[in-house]
N, C-alpha and C positions, 0 to 999 in steps of 0.2 A: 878769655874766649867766651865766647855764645852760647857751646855747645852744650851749657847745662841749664839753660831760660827752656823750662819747659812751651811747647807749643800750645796756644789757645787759642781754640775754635770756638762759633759762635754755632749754636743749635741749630737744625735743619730750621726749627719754627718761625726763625728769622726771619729768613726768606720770604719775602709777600709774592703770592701766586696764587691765580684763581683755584688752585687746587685746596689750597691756605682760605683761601675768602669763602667757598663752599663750603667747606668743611666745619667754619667757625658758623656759618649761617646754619647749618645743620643741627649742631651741637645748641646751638643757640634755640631751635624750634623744638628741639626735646626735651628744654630745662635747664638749659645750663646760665647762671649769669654772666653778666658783665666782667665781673668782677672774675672767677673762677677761667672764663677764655681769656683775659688777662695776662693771667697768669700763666697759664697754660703754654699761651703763643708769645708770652714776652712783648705785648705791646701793652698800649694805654688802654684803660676802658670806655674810652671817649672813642677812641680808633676801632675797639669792636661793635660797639654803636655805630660808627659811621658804615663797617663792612656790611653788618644786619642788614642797614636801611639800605644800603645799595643792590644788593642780592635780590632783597624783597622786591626793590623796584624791577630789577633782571628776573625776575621769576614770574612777575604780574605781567610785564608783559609779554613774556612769551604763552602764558596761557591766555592772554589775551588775543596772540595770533595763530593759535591752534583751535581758541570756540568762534575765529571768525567767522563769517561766509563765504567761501568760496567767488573769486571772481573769474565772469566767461572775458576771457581774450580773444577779441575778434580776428 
């Protein structure tokens, strides 16, 4: 029988969500390395490098359209 194969779950960290991709960009602007979110979130450190660089990009540009200038709509 089955009944004694214990059950194995994989970590919530697993999961990729922007919740998951903020949080690593965060961690990442306070100090944390490569290496360390890694581990942390169970991916590559190549893959936390790629989240960084995509966040910073989602982050520039939203400050970039919050210092824009307003346009009048005719």
């Amino acid at each position: 029988m089955t009944d004694n194969i214990p059950m194995i779950t994989a970590p919530e960290t697993v999961v990729a969500s922007p919740y998951r991709n903020a949080k690593i960009a965060e961690k990442r602007r306070k100090g944390a390395t490569y290496k360390q979110l890694a581990e942390e979130f169970c991916i590559l450190q190549e893959r936390v490098r790629q989240i960084t660089a995509r966040q910073e990009r989602i982050r520039k540009q939203l400050l970039e359209r919050i210092n824009a200038p307003l346009r009048h709509v005719a």
